[in-house]
N, C-alpha and C positions, 0 to 999 in steps of 0.2 A: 455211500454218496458217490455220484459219478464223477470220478478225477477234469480239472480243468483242464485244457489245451490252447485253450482262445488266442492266447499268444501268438500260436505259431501260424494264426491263418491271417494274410493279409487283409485289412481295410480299408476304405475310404481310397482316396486317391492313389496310394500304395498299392495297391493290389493290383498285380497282375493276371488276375482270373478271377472267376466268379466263385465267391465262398463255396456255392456244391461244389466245383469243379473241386478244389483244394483240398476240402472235406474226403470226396472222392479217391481224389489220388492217396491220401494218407491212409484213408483204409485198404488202398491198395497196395500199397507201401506194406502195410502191418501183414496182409495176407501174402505177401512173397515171402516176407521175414519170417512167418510160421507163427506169428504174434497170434493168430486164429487158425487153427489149424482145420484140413477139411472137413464138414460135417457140424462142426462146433460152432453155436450161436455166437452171432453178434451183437452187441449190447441194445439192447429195444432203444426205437425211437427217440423215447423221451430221456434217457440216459445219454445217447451222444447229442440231443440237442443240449443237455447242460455241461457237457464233456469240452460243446466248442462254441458255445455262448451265442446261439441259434435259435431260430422258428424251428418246428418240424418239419415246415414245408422244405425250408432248406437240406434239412434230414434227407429227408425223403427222395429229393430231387438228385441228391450225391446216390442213394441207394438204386435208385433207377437207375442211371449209370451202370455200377457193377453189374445188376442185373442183365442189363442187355450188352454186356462184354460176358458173360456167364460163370463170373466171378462167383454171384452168390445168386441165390434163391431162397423164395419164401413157402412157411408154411400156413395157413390159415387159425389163430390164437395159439400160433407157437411163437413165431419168430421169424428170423430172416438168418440164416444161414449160410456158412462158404460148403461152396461145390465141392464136391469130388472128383478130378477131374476122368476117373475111370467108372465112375457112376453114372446113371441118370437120373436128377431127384424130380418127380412130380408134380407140377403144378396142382392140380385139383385134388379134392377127396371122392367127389363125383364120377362114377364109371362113363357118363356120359360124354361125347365131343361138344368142346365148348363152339357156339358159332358166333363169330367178329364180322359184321358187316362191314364195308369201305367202301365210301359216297361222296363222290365230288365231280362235279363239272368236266374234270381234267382228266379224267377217266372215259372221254369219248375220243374216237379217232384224232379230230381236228385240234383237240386239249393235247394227246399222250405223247408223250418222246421218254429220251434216254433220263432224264432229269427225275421225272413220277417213275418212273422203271425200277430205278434203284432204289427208290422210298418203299415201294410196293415190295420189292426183292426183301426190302430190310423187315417190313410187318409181317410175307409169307414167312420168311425163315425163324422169325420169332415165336410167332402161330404156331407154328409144327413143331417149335423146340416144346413146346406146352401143350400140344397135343391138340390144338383148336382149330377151324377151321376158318377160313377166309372167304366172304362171300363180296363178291365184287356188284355194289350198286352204282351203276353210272346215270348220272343225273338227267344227262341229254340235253333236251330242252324244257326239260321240269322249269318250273317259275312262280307255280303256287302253291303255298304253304301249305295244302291239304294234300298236294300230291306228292310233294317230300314225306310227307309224315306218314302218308300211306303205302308207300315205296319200301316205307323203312318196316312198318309193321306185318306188312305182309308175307316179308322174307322169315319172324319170327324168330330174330336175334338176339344174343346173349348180351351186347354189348357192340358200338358203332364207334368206328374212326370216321372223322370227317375232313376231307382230304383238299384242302385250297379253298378258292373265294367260293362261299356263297353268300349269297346276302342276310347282313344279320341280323336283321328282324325274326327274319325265317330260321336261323342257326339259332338265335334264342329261344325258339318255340321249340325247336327239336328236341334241344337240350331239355328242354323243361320238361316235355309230353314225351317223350321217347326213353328209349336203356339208356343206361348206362354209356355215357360220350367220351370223346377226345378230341381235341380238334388238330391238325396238324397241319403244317405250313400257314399258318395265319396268321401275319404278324399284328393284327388287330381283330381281335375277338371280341364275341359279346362278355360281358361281365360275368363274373362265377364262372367259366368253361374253365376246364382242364387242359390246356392249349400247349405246344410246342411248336419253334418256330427259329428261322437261322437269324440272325444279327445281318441285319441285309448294310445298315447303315455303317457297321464298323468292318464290313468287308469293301462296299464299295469307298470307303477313306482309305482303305489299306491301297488300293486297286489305283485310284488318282495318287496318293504320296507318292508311289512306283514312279510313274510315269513322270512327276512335278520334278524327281530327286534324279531321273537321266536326263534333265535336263528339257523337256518338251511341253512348248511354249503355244504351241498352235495346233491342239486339240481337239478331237470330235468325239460326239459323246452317241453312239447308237442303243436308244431306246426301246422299252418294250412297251406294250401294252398299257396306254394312257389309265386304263379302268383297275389295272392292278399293283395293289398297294407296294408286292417289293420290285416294280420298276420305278415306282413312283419313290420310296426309299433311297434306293441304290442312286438315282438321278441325281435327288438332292444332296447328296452326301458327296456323291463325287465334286460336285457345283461349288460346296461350300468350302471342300480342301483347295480346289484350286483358287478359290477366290481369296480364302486366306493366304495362299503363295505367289498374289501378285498378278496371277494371271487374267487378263481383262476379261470381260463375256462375248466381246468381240471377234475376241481368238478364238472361241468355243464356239463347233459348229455341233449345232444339233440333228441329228438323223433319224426318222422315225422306223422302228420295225415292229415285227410281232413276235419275239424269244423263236421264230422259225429258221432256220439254216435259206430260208428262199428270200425272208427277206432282208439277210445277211447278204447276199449276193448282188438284191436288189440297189441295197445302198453302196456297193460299193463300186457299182457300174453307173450307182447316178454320184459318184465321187469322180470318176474318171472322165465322163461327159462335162461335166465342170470346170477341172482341169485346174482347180484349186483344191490339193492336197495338203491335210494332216499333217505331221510329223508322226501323230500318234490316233489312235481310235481304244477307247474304252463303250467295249459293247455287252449291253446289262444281260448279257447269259453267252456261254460257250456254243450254243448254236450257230446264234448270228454273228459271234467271232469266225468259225472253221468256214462259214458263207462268205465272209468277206477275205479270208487268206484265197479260198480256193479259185474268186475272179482275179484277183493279185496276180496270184501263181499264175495263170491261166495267159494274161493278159504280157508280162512279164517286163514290164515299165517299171513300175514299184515292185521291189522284192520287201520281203518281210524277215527279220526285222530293220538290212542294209538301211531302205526308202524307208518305211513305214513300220511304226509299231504296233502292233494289236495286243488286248490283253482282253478274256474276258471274265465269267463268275458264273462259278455252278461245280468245275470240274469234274463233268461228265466223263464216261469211260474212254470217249474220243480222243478227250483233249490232249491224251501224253502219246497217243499214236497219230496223229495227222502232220501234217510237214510245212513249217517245222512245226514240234510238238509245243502247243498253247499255253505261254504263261496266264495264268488263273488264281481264282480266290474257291480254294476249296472249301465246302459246304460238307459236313457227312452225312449223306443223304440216307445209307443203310441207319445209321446211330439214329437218325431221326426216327427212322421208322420201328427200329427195336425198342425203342425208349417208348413209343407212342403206346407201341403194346403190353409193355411193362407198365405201362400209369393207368391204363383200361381193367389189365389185371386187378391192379390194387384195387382199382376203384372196386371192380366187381365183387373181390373179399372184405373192403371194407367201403360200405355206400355211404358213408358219412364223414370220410375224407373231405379237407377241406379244397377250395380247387386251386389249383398254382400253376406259373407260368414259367416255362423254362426258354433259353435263350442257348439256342447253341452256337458256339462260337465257331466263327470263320479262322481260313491261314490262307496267305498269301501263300502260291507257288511259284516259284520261277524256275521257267522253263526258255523256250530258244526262241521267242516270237516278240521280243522285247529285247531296246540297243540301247546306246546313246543316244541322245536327242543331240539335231543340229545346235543348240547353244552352246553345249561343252562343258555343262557343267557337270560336276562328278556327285553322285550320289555312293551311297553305302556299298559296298562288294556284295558281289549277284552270285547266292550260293545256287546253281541249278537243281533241280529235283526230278524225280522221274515220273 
């Protein structure tokens, strides 16, 4: 019988992480200490979900993790096993190259930047650790259901990531009439999908605390893309921490952009024509933050963070090299995408998986683009990061 643990994982309001996450780390834990040594099975599924008094979805979702850190790997009706780390273990039984389509909107010019870069960086290098290939479908201006689904069939895939909004009428059909799915970046999917997605709401609360606890009272909030769900997210969530800390709506000016570094710039040149400035600006991606540092800098009225504080969300590759370097709410965008390929795999070995949703969690970073606020009041010690 599988020994209990349940104890030792936090619950309910206790809990400082998400059961897989904790799950995760203990078996992580176990495999530094030699507790499983390389090569040597790990207790099936259904063994650690009674080990820590668990679904297997939760299982599962902790084993994806390892996977796409390359802790361990799976074999198909063997088991799931720790690496070696002077070995390479094989994904498939198959001589054949598996091929992973990857299809969303955000994949055309006017969609892509550094943010889908790293995602994509995180699925190719997963891809290739498994020996599969990555076939890039970009949606464009597709919009009907028959010509998704013919997009998808024609390329003759093993299995599809589906990468950002699409509408999910259409994303339920696919799933249904199509391989083997996954959905990523979507923090609202259709029902049954196998989905991953960042915690947009408890990074943008992390993001307003910051700014609420230096003390900054008179606030602007730069927006993305009215149509997509995590600026719609991050908006509210910011809105609702400062309104719990007192701060009127009056004081919150709202700024509209498009997650683009142009209209980052744009809003912060119709800030200056206004001549009523901020103390602080929370802008919902690290684009339209380094847009609005760089008219700042430029302009040299408001330094950053002396005048004016910026913070934004995403922590792109930019954000710890531009001047000064962008405090942020990191997102791991590769983790996302190695995880995405990790749960495609499963799926593909086993098709009768049930589907489950994983939440990856944000961290707040602080870096040099964040001060005091003119109120004075003192918040927590600002440990800087790089």
């Amino acid at each position: 019988m599988a020994e209990r643990v349940s104890k030792s994982l936090q619950r309910g309001k206790a809990r400082s992480q998400y059961l897989y996450r904790q799950i995760s780390e203990q078996l992580r834990q176990d495999i530094r200490d030699q507790k499983y040594a390389p090569l040597s099975r790990l207790p099936s599924m259904d063994d650690l979900a009674i080990r820590y008094e668990v679904n297997k979805i939760t299982v599962r979702k902790a084993l994806s993790e390892l996977r796409a850190e390359g802790l361990v790997y799976s074999v198909p009706a063997q088991g799931t096993f720790v690496s070696d780390p002077n070995a390479i273990q094989p994904r498939r039984t198959k001589t054949q190259l598996l091929s992973v389509g990857l299809l969303g909107h955000v994949l055309v010019k006017s969609g892509f930047g550094p943010y889908h870069l790293e995602i994509i960086s995180g699925i190719q290098a997963e891809l290739s650790r498994n020996n599969a290939a990555l076939v890039i479908l970009p949606a464009g201006d597709i919009n009907r259901e028959e010509d998704y689904l013919a997009l998808v069939r024609q390329a003759h895939l093993d299995a599809v990531i589906y990468l950002g909004p699409i509408p999910k009428p259409i994303l339920q059909h696919l799933i249904r009439q199509g391989p083997p799915a996954v959905v990523a970046d979507l923090p609202t999917p259709p029902a049954n999908a196998d989905v991953l997605y960042f915690d947009n709401r408890a990074g943008a609360a992390a993001a307003a605390t910051h700014l609420a606890e230096l003390g900054h009272r008179h606030v602007a909030i730069l927006t993305g893309p009215s149509d997509q769900v995590a600026s719609l997210e991050r908006e509210e969530a910011a809105l609702a921490v400062w309104a719990a800390r007192g701060i009127p709506s009056a004081a919150i000016r709202k700024l509209h952009g498009d997650f683009t570094r142009d209209s980052g710039r744009k809003a912060a040149e119709q800030l200056l024509k206004s001549g009523a400035m901020p103390s602080a600006i929370f802008a919902l991606n690290d684009e339209m933050a380094i847009g609005l540092m760089e008219v700042f800098r430029a302009d040299a009225r408001y330094r950053v963070p002396q005048d004016i504080s910026i913070i934004g969300f995403d922590d792109i590759f930019w954000a710890a090299s531009c001047v000064p370097a962008l405090t942020t709410v990191r997102v791991d965008k590769g983790l996302l995408g190695r995880m995405a390929v990790q749960r495609i795999l499963d799926r593909i070995q086993e098709p009768s998986l049930a589907a489950s949703s994983t939440q990856v969690e944000p961290q707040l970073v602080l870096r040099n683009s964040t001060a005091q606020g003119p109120a004075g009041s003192t918040g927590p010690d600002i440990v800087h990061s790089a």
